[in-house]
Every structure is written in C-alpha cells, then in structure tokens.
N, C-alpha and C positions, 0 to 999 in steps of 0.2 A: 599334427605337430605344426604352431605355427612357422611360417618362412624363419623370422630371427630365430629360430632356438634349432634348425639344423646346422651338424656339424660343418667347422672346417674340410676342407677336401682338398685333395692332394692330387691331379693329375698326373700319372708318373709313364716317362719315358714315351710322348709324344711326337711327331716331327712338325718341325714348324717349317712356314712357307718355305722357306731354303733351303729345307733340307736339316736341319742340326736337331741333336737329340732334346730336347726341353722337359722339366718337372715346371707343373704350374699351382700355384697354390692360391685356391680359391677362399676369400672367408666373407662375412657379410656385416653390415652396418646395422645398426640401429633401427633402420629402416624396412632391414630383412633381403634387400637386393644384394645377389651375387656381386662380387666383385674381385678383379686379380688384385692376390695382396703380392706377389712377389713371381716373377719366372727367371729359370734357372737353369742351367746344362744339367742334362739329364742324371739322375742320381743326389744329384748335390743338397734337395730340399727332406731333410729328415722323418721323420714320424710323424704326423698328425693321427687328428679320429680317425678320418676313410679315405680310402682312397680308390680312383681307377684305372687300370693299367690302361693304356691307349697303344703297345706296341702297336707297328705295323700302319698307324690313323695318323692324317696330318689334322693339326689342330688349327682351324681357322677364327678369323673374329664372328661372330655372330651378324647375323645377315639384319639389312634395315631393309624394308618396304617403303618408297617412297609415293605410292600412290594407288591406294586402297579404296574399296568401296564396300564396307563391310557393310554396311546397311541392305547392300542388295545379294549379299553374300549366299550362296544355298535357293535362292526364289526362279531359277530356271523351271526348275519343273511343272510349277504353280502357275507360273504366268505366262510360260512356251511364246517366249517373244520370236516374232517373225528374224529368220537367219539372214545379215549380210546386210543388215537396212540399218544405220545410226537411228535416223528418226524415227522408224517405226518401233525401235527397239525401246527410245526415249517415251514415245505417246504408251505405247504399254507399261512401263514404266508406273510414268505416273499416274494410270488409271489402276493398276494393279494393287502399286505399293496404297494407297486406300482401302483394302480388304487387311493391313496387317496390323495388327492393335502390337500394342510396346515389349509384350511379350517375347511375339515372335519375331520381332526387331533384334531382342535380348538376346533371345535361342539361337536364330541363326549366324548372329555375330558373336557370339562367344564360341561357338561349334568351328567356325573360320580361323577365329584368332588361336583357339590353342590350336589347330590342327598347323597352325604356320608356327605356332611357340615348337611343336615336338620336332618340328623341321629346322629348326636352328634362329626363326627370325623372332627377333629381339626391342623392335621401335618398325613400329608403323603409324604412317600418317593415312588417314582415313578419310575421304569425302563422305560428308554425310547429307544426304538431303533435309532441303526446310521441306515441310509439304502442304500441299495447296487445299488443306482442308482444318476441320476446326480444330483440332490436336495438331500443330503444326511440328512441334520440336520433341514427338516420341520415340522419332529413330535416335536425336542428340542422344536425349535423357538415356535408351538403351545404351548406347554405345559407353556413355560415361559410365555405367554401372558396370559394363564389362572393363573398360579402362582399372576403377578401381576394385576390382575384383584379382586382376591380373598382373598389377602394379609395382609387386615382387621379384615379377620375372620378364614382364613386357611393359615397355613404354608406351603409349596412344596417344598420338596426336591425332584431332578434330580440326579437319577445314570443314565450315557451313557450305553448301553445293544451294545458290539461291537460283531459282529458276528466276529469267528474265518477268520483271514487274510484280517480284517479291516486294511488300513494301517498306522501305526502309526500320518503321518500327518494329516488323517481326524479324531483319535482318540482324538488329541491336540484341531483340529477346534471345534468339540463337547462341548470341555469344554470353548473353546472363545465363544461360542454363547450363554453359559448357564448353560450348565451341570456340575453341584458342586460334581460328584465321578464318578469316572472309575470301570467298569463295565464291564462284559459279562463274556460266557458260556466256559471256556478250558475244560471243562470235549468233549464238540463235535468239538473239535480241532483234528487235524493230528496231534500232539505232544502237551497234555495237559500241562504237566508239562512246556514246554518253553513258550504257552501261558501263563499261570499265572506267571512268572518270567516277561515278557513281560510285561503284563498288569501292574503287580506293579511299575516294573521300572518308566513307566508313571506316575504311580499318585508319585513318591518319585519323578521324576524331576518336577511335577507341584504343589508340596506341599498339594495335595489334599488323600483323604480318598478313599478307594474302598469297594464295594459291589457287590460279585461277585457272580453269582450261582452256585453253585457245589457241583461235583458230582450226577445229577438228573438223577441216574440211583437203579437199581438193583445190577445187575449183571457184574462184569468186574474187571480187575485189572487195570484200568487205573484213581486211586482215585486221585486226586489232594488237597486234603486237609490238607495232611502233608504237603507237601512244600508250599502251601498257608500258614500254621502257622509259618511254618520255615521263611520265607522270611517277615513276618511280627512283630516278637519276638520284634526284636529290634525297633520296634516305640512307641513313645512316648504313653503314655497312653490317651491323648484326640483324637489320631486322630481315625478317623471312618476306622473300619475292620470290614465286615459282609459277613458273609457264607449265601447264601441263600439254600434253598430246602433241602442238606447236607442225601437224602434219603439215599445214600448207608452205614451211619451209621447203616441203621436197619438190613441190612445183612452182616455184619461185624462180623467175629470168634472170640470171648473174647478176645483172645490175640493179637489181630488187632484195634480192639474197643479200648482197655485198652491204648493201643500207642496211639492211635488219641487223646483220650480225654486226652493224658498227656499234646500232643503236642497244644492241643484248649487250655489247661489251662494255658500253659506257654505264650498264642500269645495273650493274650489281643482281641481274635477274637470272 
C-alpha cells in the first residue's frame, strides 16, 4: 500500500511530557509523510479509520540524529579497525571502504537507517565520504537512493566528508550528485586553517551550508575553530554552520576557551 493511501490514525489516551492525557490525530499530505493534524485532551478527538491505544506510554516528538555516518554503517566486522586509535581507525577506513562497490554502500545504509526509523528517529544528517578512488561519489549516490526510498517517513540530510586534498572539482561533483553541505576534517590537513577557508569558500560559491569536524583532537595548537567562526560571522542566519566533535574545547586554558566561545557566539555556528 503506498504511504499516501494509509489511513488517518488516531493516537488515543497518551501522556504527554507533563503529564496530561492527550488524543493525537495523525493524517498525511500528498506527499505521503505522517503529519499531526490536531492533539487533544484525551477522549476529545472522535472516530477516525484506526487507531492505537497508548494507555500507560508517554508520547514524545520523534528523535533527529544530528551526526551520522551511514556510509560506514554495519563495516566493523569486514574491516576490524584497530580499537582506541582515531587515525588508525581513519587509515583502515579508507583503504577498506575500496573493497565496497555501491551496493553494499546501499545495503548497509538502509539496514542502519530503518533499524534507527523503528526506534523512533525521524531526520538524520549523515557524513558521507567522497572517496579516493575512480568511482568517488558511490557511497553519495547510495545514500541518496536510501534517502528517497525512505522519504515517507525519514528525512536525510548528506554532508560531503572530503578528505584533506580532495580537489575542488570532485568537491562541487559531490554536491551535483546529492550532497546538500560541504564537509570534512581540516583539523588532519597539512595547513588546517587554509583547508577550512577552502572548504567554505565552496559552500559560499554553491550557496550551500557546511558541517565540518573539528578539531578531534586533544592535544596541539593547530585549532581550526576560530577561523571556522571567523569566516562564518558574516552569513545569514538560516544557513547551516555546524562544528562537529569540537573535542579540543575540553583541553583549552580559560583564556583560550573564553576566546572561542566569544568567537562560537558571535558565528551563528
């Protein structure tokens, strides 16, 4: 049965966060995506097609993932990356993810995303790797085909994961094939700081948003996250700016710390 042609649903006698008895009345768009058409003090919402009781269940909103890596989803076992090591974990990585043709990019990212759908989450943003070989944008191309395969009932957003001295024109092809934000790691760049100038450059000539890792380290003076604020200050407030991992805040000297976070709070990041 497709998504649009299942019935209205009728949630009956739920608790909501606070406590109070709620009816919620689900129906769907054109589109086919679930959506609350109305909620209600418990009882109050009449007949519909079906419904399910939830005595007893608190009803909460549906869970987002904001930083996903479906591409590597399920490949533990295959690739038995050395435990406790970021960079050896990285170097196996990408010599591994070269044995997985688009398929199995597919398979085990669609295996991930519904196993996180039947657990309640609803939008995930995904890093997907570009890869350093002649099919570069097969993990994209999977993921997009899981995106709209799932699109009913989960959102997918694609940030591009470019390894440092990805070249610009396969950065641009990443987002012609799918990929809605520019992405990847400067902090493991030969010059972090001109990677992330790099990197944004891109997304301000492709009108798109970025989500970049940084800084996933400890120890070093090579922080990238000041000028990641810097270079982002001046965009508009809708578009997407996001630091991921940002570890090397917890070993930051008060008066190191005290700058960053002026500079996060002035960056809209």
């Amino acid at each position: 049965m497709p998504a649009s042609d299942l019935p209205t649903l009728r949630l009956i006698t739920a608790r909501s966060r606070t406590g109070e008895m709620i009816d919620v009345l689900l129906d769907r768009g054109v589109d086919g995506r679930a959506r609350v058409k109305n909620i209600a003090p418990g009882g109050s919402i009449g007949e519909v097609d079906g419904h399910l009781v939830l005595d007893d269940h608190v009803l909460l909103p549906p869970a987002a993932d904001p930083h996903a890596h479906l591409d590597k989803a399920l490949s533990w076992n295959v690739l038995n990356p050395q435990v406790g090591d970021l960079g050896a974990a990285i170097d196996c990585w990408r010599a591994g993810a070269e044995r997985f043709d688009e398929e199995s990019f597919y398979r085990r990212a669609h295996r991930a995303a519904t196993t996180m759908l039947e657990r309640g989450t609803t939008a995930v943003r995904t890093h997907v790797d570009v890869l350093a070989d002649d099919d570069p944008y097969r993990a994209i191309r999977a993921i997009d085909r899981v995106r709209h395969e799932l699109r009913p009932f989960m959102t997918i957003q694609i940030a591009l994961l470019a390894p440092p001295g990805t070249p610009d024109d396969v950065i641009h092809g990443a987002l012609d094939v799918g990929a809605d934000l520019v992405g990847g790691a400067p902090h493991i760049a030969d010059d972090p700081v001109a990677e992330v100038a790099r990197l944004i450059h891109i997304a301000e000539t492709r009108c798109v948003g970025v989500d970049l890792h940084t800084d996933e380290f400890l120890a070093g003076d090579h922080t990238t996250i000041g000028t990641y604020a810097e270079l982002v200050a001046h965009w508009p407030a809708d578009v997407v700016r996001t630091a991921g991992h940002c570890c090397r805040l917890s070993t930051m000297d008060r008066q190191e710390l005290s700058t960053s976070i002026d500079a996060l709070r002035n960056s809209g990041i």
